[in-house]
SELUMLO-354967 format. One record per residue (C-alpha): residue number from 0; residue in three letters; z, y, x. Coordinates in steps of 0.5 Angstrom, whole numbers, always signed. Layout:
<marmar i="NUM" aa="ALA" Z="Z" Y="Y" X="X"/>
...
//
This chain:
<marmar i="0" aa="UNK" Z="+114" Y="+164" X="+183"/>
<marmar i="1" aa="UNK" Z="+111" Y="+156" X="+182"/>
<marmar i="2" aa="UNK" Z="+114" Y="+150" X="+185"/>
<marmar i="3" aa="UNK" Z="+109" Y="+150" X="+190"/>
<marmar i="4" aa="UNK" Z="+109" Y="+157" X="+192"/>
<marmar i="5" aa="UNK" Z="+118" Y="+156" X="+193"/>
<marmar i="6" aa="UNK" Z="+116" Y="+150" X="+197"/>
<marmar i="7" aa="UNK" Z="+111" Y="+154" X="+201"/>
<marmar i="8" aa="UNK" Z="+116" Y="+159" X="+202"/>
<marmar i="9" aa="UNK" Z="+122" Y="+155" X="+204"/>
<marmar i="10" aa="UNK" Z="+123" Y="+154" X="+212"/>
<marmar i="11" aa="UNK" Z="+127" Y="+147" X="+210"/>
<marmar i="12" aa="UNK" Z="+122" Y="+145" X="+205"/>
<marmar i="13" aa="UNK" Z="+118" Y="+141" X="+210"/>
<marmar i="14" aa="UNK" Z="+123" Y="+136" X="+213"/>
<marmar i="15" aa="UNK" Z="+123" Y="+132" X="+208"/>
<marmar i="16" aa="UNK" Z="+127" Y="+130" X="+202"/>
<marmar i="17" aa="UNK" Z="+134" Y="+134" X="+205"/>
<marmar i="18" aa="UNK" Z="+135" Y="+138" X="+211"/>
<marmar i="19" aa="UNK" Z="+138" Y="+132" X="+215"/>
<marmar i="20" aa="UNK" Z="+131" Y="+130" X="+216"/>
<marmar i="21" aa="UNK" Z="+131" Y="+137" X="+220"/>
<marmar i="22" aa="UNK" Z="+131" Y="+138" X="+227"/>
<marmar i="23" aa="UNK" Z="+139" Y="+139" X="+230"/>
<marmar i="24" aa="UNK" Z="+137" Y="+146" X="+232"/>
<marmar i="25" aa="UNK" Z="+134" Y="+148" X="+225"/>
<marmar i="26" aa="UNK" Z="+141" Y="+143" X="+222"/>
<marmar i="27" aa="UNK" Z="+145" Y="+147" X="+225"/>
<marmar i="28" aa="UNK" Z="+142" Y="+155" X="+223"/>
<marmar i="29" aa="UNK" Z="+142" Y="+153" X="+216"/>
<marmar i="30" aa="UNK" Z="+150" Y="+150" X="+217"/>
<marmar i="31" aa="UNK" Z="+150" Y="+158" X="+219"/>
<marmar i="32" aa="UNK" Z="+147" Y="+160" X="+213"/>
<marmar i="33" aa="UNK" Z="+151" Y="+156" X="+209"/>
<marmar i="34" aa="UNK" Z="+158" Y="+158" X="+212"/>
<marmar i="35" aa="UNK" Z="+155" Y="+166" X="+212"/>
<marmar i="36" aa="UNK" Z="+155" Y="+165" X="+204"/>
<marmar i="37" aa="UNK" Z="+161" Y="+161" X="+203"/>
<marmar i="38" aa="UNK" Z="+165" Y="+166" X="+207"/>
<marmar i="39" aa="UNK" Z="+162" Y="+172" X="+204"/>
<marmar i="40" aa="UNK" Z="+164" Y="+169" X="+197"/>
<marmar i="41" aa="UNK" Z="+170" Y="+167" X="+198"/>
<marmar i="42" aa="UNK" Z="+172" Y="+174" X="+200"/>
<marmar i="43" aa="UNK" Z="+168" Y="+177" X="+196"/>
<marmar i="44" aa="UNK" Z="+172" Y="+173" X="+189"/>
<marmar i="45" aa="UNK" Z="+179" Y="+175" X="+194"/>
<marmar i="46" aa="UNK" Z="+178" Y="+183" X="+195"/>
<marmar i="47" aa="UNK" Z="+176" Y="+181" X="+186"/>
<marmar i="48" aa="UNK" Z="+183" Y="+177" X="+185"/>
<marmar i="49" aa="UNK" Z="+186" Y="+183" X="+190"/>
<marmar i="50" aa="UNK" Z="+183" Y="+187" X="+185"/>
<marmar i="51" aa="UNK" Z="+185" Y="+186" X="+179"/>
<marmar i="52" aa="UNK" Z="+193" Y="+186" X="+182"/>
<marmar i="53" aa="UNK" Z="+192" Y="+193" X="+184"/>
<marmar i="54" aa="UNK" Z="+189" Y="+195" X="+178"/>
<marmar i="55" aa="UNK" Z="+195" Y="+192" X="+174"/>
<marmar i="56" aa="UNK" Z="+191" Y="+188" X="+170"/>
<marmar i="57" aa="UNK" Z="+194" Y="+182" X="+171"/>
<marmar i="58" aa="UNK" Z="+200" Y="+185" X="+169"/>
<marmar i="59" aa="UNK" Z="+198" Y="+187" X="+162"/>
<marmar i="60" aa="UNK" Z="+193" Y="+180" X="+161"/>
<marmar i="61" aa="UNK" Z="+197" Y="+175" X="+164"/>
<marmar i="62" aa="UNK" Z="+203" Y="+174" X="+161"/>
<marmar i="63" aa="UNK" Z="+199" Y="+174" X="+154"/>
<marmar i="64" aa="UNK" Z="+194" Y="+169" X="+157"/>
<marmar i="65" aa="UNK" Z="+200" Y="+165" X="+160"/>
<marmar i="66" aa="UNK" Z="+204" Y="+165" X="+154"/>
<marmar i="67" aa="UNK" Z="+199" Y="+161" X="+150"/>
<marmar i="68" aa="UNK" Z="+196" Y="+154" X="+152"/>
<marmar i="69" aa="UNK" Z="+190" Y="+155" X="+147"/>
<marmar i="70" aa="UNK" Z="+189" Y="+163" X="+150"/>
<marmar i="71" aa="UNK" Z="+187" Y="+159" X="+157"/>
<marmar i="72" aa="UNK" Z="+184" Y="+153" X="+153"/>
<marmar i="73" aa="UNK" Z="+178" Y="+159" X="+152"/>
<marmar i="74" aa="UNK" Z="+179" Y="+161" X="+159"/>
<marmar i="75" aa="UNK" Z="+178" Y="+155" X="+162"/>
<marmar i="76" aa="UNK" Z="+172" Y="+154" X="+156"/>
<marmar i="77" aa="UNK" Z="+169" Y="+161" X="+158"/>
<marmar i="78" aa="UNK" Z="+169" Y="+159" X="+166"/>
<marmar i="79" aa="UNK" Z="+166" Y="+152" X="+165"/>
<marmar i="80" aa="UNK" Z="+161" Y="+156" X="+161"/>
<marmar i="81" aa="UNK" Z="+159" Y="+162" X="+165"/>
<marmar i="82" aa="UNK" Z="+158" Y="+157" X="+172"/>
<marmar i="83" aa="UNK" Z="+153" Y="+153" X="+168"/>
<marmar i="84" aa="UNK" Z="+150" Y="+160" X="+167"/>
<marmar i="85" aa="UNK" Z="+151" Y="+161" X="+175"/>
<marmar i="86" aa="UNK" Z="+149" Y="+154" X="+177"/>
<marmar i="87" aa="UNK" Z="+143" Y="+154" X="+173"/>
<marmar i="88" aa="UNK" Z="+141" Y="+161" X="+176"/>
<marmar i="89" aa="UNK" Z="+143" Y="+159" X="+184"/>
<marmar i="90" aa="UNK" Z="+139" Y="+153" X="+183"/>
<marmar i="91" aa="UNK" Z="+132" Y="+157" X="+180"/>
<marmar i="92" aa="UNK" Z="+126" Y="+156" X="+183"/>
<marmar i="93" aa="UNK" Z="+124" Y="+163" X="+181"/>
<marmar i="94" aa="UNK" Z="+127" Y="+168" X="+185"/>
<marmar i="95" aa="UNK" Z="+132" Y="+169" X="+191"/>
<marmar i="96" aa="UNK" Z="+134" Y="+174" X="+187"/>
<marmar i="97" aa="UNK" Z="+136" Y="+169" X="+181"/>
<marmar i="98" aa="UNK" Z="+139" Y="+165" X="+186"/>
<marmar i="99" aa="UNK" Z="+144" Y="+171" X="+189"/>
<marmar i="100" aa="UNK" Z="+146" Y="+173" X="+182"/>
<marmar i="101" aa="UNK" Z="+148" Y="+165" X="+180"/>
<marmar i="102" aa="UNK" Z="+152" Y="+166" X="+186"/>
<marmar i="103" aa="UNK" Z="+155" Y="+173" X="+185"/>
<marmar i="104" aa="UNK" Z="+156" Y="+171" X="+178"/>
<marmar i="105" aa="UNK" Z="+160" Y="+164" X="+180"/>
<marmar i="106" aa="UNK" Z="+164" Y="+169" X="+184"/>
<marmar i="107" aa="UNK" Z="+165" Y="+173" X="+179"/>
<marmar i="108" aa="UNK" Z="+167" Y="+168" X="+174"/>
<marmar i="109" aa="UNK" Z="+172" Y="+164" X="+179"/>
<marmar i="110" aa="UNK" Z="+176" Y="+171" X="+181"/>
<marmar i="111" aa="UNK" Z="+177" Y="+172" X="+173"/>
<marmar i="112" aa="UNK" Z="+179" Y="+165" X="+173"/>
<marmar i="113" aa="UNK" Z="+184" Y="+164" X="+178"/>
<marmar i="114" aa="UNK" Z="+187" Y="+170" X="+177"/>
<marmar i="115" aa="UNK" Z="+192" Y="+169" X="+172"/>
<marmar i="116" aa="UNK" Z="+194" Y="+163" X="+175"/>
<marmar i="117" aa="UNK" Z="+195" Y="+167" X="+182"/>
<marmar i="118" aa="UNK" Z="+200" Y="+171" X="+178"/>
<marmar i="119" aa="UNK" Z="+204" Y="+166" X="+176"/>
<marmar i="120" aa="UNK" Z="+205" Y="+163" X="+182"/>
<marmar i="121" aa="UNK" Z="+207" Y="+171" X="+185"/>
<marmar i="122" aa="UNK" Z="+213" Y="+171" X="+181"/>
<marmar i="123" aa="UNK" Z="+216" Y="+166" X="+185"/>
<marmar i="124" aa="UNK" Z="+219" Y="+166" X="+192"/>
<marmar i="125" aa="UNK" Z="+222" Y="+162" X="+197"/>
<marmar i="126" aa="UNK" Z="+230" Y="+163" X="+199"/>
<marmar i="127" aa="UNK" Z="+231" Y="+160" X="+205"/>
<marmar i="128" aa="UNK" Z="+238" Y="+158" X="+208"/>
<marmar i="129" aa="UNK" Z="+240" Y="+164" X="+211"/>
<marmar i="130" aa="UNK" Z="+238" Y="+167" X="+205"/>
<marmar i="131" aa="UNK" Z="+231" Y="+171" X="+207"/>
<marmar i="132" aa="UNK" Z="+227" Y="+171" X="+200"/>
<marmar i="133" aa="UNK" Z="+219" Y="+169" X="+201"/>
<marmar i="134" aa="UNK" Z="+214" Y="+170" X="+196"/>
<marmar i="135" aa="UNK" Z="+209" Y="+164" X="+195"/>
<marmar i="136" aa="UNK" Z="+203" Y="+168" X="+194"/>
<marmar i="137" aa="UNK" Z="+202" Y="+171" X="+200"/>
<marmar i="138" aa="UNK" Z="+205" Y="+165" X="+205"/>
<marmar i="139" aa="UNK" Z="+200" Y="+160" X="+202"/>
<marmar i="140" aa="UNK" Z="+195" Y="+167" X="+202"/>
<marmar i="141" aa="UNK" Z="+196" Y="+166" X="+210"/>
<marmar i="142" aa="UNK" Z="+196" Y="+159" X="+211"/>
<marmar i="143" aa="UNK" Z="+189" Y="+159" X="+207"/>
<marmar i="144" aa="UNK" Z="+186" Y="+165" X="+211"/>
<marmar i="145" aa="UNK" Z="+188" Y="+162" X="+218"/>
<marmar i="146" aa="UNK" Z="+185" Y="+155" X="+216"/>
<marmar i="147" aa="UNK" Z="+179" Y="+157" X="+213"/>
<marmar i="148" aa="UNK" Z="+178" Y="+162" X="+218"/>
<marmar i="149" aa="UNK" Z="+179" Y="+157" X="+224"/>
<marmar i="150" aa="UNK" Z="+174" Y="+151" X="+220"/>
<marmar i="151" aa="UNK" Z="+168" Y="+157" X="+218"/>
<marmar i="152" aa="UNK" Z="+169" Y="+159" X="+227"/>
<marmar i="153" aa="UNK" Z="+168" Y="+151" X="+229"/>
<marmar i="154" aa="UNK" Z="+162" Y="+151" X="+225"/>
<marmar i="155" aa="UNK" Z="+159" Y="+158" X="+227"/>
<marmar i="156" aa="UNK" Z="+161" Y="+158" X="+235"/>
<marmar i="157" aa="UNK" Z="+161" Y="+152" X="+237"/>
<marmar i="158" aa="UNK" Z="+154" Y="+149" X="+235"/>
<marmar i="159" aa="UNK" Z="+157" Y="+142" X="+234"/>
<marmar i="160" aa="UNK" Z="+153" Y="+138" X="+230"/>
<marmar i="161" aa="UNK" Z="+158" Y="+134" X="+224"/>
<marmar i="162" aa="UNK" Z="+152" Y="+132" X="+219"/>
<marmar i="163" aa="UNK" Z="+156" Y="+125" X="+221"/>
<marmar i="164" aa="UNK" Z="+162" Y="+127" X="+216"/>
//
């Protein structure tokens, strides 16, 4: 597909130079589609991460990983690498199908790397006064569900225009 025929195809091609051009209706079903994607790729690289716990990978690879700063050097090489891939493809004009696999990949990529740092962080827990212990993992997996959920709620169901932040 040219440049000419993604343009033809795309519904927001027409307003301008960006969708801040576009009417407040059709800015606020593209605000939709935008969190639809962004919730399904963050639980999607969570259910990898979650994964990856309960196959007991993580505990095989992530103390080696850990215990080396040059083995995360190669990790952190190795993701800065594969996003390059997945940006390029997400950002390809050839297929809508290229664009998801660019997405799937990222995903993909970021649950690998985040994964080792997440077990890290499960291997401390909280103690409180009254001597009730909390693992870290789990609270801050909470907080940030409920966050993320509410803020992806606001921009769903409410309607609100907020292209002013």
């Amino acid at each position: 597909m040219s440049q000419g025929e993604f343009q033809a195809a795309n519904p927001y091609a027409s307003f301008g130079s960006s969708i801040a051009d576009a009417p407040a209706s059709e800015r606020a079903d593209f605000i939709r589609k935008t969190y639809s994607h962004l919730t399904m790729a963050v639980f999607a690289c969570a259910a990898l991460v979650w994964a990856f716990f309960q196959t007991g990978l993580l505990d095989q690879f992530a103390p080696i990983l850990l215990q080396n700063r040059m083995y995360m050097l190669v990790v952190f090489g190795g993701f800065m690498l594969v996003s390059w891939i997945a940006d390029n493809w997400a950002r390809s004009t050839t297929s809508v199908e290229k664009q998801y696999a660019g997405l799937v990949l990222y995903v993909a990529a970021e649950a690998v790397f985040l994964a080792p740092m997440l077990w890290a962080a499960n291997q401390y827990s909280l103690e409180f006064s009254n001597g009730e212990t909390v693992s870290i993992l789990p609270a801050a997996s909470l907080i940030t569900l409920v966050m993320f959920g509410g803020l992806s709620a606001i921009a769903w169901f409410s309607g609100a225009d907020f292209s002013f932040l």
